[in-house]
C-alpha positions as a LaTeX table, in Angstrom:
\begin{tabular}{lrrr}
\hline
Residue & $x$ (\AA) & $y$ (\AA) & $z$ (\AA) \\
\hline
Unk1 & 94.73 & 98.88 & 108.40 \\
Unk2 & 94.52 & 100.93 & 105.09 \\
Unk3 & 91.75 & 99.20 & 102.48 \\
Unk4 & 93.51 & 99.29 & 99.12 \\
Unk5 & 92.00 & 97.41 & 96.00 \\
Unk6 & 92.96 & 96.40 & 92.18 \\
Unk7 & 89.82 & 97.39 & 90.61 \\
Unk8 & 88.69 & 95.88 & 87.81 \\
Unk9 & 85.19 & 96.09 & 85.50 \\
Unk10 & 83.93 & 93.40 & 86.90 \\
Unk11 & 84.20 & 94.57 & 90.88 \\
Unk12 & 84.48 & 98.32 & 90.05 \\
Unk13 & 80.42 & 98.61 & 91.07 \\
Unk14 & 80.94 & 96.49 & 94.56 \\
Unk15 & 83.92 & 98.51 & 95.39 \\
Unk16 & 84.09 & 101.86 & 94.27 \\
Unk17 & 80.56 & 102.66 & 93.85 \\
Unk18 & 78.86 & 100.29 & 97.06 \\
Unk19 & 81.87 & 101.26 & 99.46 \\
Unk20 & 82.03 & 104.83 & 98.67 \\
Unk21 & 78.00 & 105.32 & 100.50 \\
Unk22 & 80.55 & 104.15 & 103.82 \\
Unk23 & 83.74 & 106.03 & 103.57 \\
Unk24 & 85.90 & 107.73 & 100.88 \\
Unk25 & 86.89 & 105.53 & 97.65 \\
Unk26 & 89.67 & 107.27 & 95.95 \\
Unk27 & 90.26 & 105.88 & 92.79 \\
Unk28 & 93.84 & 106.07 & 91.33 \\
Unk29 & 93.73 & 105.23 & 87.14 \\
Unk30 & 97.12 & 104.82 & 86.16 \\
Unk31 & 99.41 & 102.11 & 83.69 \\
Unk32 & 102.52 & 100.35 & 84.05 \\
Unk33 & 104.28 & 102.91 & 81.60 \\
Unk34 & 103.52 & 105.98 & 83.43 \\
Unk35 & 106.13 & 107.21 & 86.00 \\
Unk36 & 104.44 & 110.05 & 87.33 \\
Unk37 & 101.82 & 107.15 & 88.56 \\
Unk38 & 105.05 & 105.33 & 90.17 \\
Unk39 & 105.49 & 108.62 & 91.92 \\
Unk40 & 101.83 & 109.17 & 93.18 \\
Unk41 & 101.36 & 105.54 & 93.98 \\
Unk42 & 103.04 & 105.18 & 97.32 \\
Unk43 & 102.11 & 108.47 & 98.75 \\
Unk44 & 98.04 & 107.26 & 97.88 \\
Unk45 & 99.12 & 103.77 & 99.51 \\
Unk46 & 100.87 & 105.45 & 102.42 \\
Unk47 & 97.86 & 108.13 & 103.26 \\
Unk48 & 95.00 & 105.69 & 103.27 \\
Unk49 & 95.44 & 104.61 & 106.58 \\
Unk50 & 95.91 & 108.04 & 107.80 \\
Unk51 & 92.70 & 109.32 & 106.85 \\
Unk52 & 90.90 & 105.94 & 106.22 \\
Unk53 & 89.68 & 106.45 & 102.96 \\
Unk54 & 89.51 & 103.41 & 100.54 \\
Unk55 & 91.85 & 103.23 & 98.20 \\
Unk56 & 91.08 & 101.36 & 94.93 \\
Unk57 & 93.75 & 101.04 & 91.72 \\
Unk58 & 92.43 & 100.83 & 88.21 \\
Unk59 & 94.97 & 100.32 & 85.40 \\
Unk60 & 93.59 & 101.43 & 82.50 \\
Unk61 & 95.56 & 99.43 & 80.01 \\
Unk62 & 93.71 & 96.95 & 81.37 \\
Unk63 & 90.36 & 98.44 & 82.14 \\
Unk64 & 90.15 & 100.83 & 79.42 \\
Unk65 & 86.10 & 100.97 & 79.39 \\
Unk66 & 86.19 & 102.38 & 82.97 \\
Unk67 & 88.45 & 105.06 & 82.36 \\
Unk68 & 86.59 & 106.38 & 79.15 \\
Unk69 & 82.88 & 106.19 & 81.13 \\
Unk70 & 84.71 & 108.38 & 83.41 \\
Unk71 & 86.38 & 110.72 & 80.92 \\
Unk72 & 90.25 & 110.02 & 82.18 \\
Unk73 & 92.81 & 111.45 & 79.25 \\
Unk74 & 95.78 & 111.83 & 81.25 \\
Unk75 & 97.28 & 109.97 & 83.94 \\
Unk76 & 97.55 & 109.47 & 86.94 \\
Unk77 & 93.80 & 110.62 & 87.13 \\
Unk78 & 92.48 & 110.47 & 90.98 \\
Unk79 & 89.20 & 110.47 & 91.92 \\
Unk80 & 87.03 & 110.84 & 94.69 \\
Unk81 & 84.34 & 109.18 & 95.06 \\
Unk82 & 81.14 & 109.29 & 98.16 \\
Unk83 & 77.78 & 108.38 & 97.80 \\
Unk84 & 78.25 & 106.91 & 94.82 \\
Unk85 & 79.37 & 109.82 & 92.84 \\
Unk86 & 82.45 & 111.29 & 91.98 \\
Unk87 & 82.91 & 114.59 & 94.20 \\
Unk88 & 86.39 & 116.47 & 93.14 \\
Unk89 & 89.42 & 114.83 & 91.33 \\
Unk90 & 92.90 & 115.82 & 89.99 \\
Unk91 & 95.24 & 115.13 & 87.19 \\
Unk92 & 99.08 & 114.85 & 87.84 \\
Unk93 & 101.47 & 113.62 & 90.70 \\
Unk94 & 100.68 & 115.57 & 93.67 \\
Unk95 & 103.68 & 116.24 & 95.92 \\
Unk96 & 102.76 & 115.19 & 99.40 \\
Unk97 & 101.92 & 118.83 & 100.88 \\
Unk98 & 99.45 & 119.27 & 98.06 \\
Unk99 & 97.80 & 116.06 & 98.37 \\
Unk100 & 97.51 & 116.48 & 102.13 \\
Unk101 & 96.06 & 119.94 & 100.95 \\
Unk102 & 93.34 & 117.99 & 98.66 \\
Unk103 & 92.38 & 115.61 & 100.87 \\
Unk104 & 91.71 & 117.84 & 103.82 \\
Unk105 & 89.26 & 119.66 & 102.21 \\
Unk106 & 86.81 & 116.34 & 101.99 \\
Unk107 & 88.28 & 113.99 & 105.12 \\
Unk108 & 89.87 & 114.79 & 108.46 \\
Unk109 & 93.32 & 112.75 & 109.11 \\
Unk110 & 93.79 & 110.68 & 112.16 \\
Unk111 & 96.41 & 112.77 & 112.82 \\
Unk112 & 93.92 & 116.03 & 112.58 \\
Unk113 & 91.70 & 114.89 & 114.83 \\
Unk114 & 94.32 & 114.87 & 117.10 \\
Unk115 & 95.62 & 118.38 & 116.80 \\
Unk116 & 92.30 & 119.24 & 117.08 \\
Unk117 & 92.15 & 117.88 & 120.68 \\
Unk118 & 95.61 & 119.59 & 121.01 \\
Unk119 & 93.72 & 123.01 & 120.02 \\
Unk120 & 90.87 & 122.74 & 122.47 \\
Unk121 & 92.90 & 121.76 & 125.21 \\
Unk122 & 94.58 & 124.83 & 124.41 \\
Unk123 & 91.15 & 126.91 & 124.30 \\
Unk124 & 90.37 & 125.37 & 127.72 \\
Unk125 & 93.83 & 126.68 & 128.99 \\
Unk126 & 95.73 & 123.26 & 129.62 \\
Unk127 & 98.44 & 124.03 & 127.82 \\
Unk128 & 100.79 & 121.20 & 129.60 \\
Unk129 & 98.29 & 118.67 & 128.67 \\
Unk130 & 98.49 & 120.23 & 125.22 \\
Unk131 & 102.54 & 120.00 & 125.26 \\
Unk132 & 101.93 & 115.99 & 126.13 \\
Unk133 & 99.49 & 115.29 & 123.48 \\
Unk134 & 101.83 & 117.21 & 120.73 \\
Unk135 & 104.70 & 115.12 & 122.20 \\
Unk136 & 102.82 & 111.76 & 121.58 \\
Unk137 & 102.47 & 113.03 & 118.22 \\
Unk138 & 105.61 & 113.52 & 117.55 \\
Unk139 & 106.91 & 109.87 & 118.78 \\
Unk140 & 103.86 & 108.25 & 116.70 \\
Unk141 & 104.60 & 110.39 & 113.31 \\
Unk142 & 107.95 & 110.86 & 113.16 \\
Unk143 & 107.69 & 111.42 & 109.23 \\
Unk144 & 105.49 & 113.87 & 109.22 \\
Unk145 & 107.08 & 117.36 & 108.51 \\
Unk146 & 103.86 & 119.24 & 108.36 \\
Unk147 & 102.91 & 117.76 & 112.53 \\
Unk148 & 106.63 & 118.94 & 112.85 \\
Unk149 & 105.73 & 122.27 & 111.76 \\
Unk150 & 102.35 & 122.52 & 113.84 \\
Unk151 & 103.83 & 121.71 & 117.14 \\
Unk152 & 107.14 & 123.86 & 116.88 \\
Unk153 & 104.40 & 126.61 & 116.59 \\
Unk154 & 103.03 & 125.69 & 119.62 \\
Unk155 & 106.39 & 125.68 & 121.15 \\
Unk156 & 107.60 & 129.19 & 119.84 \\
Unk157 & 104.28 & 130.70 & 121.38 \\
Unk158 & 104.65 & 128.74 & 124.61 \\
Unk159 & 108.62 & 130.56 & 124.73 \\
Unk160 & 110.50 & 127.35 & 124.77 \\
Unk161 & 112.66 & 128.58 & 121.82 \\
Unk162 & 115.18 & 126.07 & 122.03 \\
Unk163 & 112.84 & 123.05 & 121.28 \\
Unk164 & 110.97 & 124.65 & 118.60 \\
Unk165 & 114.49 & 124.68 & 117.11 \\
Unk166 & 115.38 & 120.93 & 117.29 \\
Unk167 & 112.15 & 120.09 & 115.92 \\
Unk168 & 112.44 & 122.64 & 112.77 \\
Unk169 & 116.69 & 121.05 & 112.41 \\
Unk170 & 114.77 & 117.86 & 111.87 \\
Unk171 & 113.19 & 119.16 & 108.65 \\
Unk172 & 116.11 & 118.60 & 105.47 \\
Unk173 & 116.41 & 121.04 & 103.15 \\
Unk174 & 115.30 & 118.30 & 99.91 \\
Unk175 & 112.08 & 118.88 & 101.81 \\
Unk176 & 111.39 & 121.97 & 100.28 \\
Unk177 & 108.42 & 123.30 & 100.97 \\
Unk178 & 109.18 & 121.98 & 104.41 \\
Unk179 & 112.02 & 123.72 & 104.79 \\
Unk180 & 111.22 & 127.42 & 103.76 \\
Unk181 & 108.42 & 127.04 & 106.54 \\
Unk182 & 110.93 & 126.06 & 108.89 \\
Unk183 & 113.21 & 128.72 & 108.21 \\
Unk184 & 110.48 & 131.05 & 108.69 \\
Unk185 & 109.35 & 129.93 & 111.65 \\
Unk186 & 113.31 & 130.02 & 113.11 \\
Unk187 & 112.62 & 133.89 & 112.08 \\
Unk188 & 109.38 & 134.20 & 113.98 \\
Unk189 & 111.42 & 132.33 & 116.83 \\
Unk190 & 113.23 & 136.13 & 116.92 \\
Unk191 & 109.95 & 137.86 & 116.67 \\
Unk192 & 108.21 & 136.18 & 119.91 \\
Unk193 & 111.62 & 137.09 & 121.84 \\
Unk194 & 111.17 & 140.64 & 120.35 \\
Unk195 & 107.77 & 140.72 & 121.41 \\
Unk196 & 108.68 & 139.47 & 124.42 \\
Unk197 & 111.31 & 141.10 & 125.84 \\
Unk198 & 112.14 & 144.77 & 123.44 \\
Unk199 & 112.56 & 147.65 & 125.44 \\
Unk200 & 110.81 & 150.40 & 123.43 \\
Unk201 & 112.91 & 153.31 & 122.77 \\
Unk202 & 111.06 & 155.25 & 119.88 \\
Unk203 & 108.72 & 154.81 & 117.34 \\
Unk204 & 109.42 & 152.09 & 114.74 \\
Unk205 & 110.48 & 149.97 & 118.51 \\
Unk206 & 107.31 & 150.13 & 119.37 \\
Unk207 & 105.63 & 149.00 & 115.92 \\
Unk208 & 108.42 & 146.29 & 115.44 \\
Unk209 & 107.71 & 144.85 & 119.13 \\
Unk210 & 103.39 & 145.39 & 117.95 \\
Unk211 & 104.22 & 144.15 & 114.61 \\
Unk212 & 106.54 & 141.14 & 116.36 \\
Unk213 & 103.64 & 140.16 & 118.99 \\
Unk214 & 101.11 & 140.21 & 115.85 \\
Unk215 & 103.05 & 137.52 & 114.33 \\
Unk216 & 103.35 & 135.23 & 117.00 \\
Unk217 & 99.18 & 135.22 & 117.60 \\
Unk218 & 99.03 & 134.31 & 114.15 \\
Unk219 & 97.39 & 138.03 & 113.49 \\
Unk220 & 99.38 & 137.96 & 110.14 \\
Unk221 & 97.56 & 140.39 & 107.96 \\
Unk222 & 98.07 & 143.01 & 111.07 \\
Unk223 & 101.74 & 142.49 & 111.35 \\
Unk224 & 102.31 & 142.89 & 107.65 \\
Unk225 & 100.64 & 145.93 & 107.65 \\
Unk226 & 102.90 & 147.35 & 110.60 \\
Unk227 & 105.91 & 145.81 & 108.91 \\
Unk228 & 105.54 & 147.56 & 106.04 \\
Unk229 & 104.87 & 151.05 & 107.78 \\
Unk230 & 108.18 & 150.36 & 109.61 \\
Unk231 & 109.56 & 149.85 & 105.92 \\
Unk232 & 107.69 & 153.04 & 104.27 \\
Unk233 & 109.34 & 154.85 & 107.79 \\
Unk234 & 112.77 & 153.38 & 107.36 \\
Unk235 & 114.26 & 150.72 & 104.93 \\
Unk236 & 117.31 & 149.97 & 107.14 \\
Unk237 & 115.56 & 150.01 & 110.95 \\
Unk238 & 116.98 & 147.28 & 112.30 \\
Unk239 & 119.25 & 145.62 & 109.54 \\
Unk240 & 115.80 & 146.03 & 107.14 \\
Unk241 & 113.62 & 143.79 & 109.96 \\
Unk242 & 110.82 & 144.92 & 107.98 \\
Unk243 & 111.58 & 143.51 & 104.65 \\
Unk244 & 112.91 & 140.03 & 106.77 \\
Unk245 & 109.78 & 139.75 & 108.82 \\
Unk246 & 107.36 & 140.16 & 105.77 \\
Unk247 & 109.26 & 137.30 & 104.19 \\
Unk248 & 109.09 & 135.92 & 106.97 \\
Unk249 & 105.80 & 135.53 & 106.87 \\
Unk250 & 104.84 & 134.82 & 103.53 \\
Unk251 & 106.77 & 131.72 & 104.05 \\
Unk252 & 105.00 & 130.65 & 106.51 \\
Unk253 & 101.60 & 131.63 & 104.76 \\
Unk254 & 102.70 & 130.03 & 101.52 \\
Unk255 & 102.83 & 131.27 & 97.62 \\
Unk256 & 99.08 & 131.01 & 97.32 \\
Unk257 & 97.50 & 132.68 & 100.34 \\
Unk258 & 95.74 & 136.00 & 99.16 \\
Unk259 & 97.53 & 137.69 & 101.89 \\
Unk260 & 101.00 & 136.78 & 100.36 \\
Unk261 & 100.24 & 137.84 & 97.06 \\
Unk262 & 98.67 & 141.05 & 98.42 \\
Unk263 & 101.26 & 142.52 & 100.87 \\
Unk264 & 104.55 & 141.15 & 97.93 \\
Unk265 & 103.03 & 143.42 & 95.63 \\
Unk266 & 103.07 & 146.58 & 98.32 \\
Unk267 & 106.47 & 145.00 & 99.54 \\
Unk268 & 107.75 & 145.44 & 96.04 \\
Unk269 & 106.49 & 148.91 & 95.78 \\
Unk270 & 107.93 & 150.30 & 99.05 \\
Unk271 & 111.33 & 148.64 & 97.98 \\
Unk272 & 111.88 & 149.55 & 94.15 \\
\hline
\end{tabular}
């Protein structure tokens, strides 16, 4: 059952400050007026349980001495609070993906320390007992588009094509971020079947099925650099696979991994 507080000066100190030396306090300042706080609100409400942090509210119309001894200006202001101190903290509504993304890097989810298990029983080759546990996970977090993700991964590299797919159609397109993944990874569906099962008849058939096999192992800075060889060889090979597959997977990497913003720039000058 998720902890979640009003805070006020007078139990800020057994709260925030005394809790925090036992688990996570994140403390949310916000005010009535503010809808980017109305926004951030229920995702901070609906996480806490997940990864069992505490999560105490301060309204600073109403507790304006707090937020000045702790230098909020702009709201929502979240901050994150252990041992007694405040360790990292953001300004802003945080879509979910990003806030996921924050918290991560200070608490492990409920959730993660399942997929860990998942992993190792992976490692240890039990790959059926693996399937079960990602099942579970699905039936227990049916919300959760990034566990969606995750496990039609798992799928695609087991072969089983078809249900990777009906987990990625459960992803809507409003779901943005989401979505592009998804789309990408219905791409990389192609590449594990080209890895799989091309018969190699020349040159750029053998990179694309190397390249292709490279992608599904998650060996993405490899594959990128035999996709683009494939494109430097020839644009067209393969209704322009190479272009397709890079997008592919900077997709799935995301806008900010290095790697994207590495191989778009050589992309870009292969291409133009």
């Amino acid at each position: 059952m998720a902890q979640i507080y009003d805070v006020s000066d007078a139990n800020f100190e057994e709260i925030v400050i005394e809790k925090s030396y036992d688990k996570p306090v994140v403390v949310d300042f916000w005010a009535p007026w503010c809808g980017p706080c109305r926004v951030l609100k229920p995702l901070l409400e609906k996480l806490a349980d997940e990864y069992d942090y505490i999560l105490a509210k301060i309204n600073t119309d109403e507790n304006p001495h707090i937020a000045q001894e702790f230098g909020v200006q702009g709201i929502p202001d979240v901050k994150l609070f252990k041992d007694g101190k405040v360790v990292d903290g953001f300004v802003g509504a945080y879509p979910e993906p990003k806030l996921r993304e924050w918290l991560e890097k200070h608490m492990k989810s409920k959730l993660q320390q399942e997929l860990d298990r998942a992993k190792m029983l992976i490692l240890e080759g039990k790959r059926e007992k693996a399937e079960g546990l990602y099942k579970e996970l699905l039936e227990k977090y049916p919300q959760n588009k990034a566990l969606a993700i995750e496990v039609a991964k798992f799928f695609i590299n087991e072969g089983k094509i078809d249900e990777a797919i009906k987990i990625l159609d459960t992803i809507p397109e409003y779901q943005k971020e989401y979505y592009i993944q998804a789309q990408a990874l219905k791409e990389l569906a192609k590449l594990k079947d080209a890895c799989d099962n091309l018969q190699v008849e020349n040159e750029l058939d053998e990179l694309y099925k190397k390249a292709s096999c490279y992608t599904v192992d998650g060996n993405y800075e490899e594959a990128l650099k035999l996709f683009l060889e494939i494109l430097q060889k020839d644009k067209n090979y393969r209704d322009e696979i190479g272009r397709k597959a890079m997008i592919t997977i900077f997709n799935i990497l995301g806008e900010r991994d290095p790697l994207t913003k590495e191989y778009r720039k050589k992309l870009a000058m292969v291409l133009y």
